[in-house]
C-alpha positions, 0 to 999 in steps of 0.5 A: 150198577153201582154197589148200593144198587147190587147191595138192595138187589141182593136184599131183596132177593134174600127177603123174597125167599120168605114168600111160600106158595098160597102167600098174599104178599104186600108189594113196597114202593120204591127201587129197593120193593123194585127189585123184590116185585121183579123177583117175584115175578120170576119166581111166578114165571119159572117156580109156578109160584100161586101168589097175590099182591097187594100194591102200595101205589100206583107205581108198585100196581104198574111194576106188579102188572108188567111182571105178571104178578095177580093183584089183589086187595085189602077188601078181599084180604084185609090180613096178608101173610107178608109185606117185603117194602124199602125204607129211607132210615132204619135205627138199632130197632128196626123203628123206620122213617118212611115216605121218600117217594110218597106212599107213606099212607099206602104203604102203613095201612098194607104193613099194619095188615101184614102177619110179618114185614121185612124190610129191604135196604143197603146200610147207607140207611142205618143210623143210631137215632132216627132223624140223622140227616133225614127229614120226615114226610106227613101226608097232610090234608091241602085244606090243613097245610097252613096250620099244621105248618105252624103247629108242627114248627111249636113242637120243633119241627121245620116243615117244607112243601114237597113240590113236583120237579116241573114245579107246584106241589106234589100229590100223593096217590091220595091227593094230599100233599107232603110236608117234609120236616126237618126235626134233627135226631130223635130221641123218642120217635114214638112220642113225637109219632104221637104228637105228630097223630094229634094235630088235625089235618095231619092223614100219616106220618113216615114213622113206622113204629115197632112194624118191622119184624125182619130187615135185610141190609145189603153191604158191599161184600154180603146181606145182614140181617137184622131182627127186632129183639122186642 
């Protein structure tokens, strides 16, 4: 485990203490959610820990699962108490680029229903301006690909369709596919957010605007935290 990996398990840790007995809790994707599910699960086995877990993909469901975390869902519980996830970029605000691994859509709707999120991440992923060497993932229609491809270019962007390694495109939990879009540091990712909702075929955007309550950032010696001031 290099330090990155030991930084986000430290992370993780620090952020599964907020989870209290009775909690419904939104289950991030990703390896940094990883290690939170796992350490939930302990705290379920050797705690007796009562929790439910919303999941935010298939893969999240899966790793829930195998550590013995009872599953729920936003029908049963359309607010939860806490939602702990990862994030590919974090700026000075905590705003987010999410997405990486696909669940943007999944892992939105679960932030948006959560009373509090906390992010989990190693500082590789701090930058000052969003969009820093960072590309934006949109879930989008397959029917809309080519026209939000050309509307996302008139607004600056520079889109690519995310493909599977065997090759073809890659489809989300969702059956959408991804547009991965290159805009270069963003000075108003709450404008371009906007801009972004407005164009039809477009489901989500990895912009994760003023959601964050909370981030824990893993460092090679220590775990920062970060809370958002406004």
């Amino acid at each position: 485990m290099d330090w990155r990996e030991d930084a986000k398990r430290r992370a993780a840790l620090e952020a599964v203490k907020h989870v209290k007995d009775g909690f419904v809790v939104g289950l991030g994707s990703g390896s940094t959610a990883a290690f939170a599910i796992r350490e939930i699960g302990r705290r379920i086995r050797e705690e007796n820990l009562k929790v439910l877990g919303v999941s935010t993909s298939y893969q999240s469901y899966i790793l829930a699962v195998e550590c013995g975390i009872p599953i729920t869902n936003l029908g049963e519980h359309p607010q939860i108490d806490l939602d702990i996830d990862g994030a590919d970029q974090i700026d000075r605000d905590l705003n987010l680029i999410k997405g990486g691994g696909g669940a943007l859509l999944r892992e939105k709707v679960v932030a948006s229903a959560a009373k509090e999120v906390i992010i989990v991440a190693d500082e590789t992923k701090l930058s000052r301006r969003l969009g820093e060497n960072r590309v934006i993932p949109l879930e989008v229609l397959p029917f809309a690909v080519p026209v939000v491809m050309l509307k996302v270019k008139k607004i600056g962007g520079n889109p690519r369709l995310r493909e599977k390694n065997t090759g073809g495109p890659y489809i989300t939990d969702n059956g959408n596919f991804i547009l991965d879009v290159d805009f270069g540091p963003i000075d108003d990712p709450e404008e371009l957010d906007r801009k972004l909702k407005s164009i039809p075929g477009i489901v989500e955007t990895g912009l994760f605007i003023g959601m964050t309550n909370m981030a824990y950032i893993g460092t090679p010696n220590n775990v920062r935290v970060i809370q958002r001031t406004r």
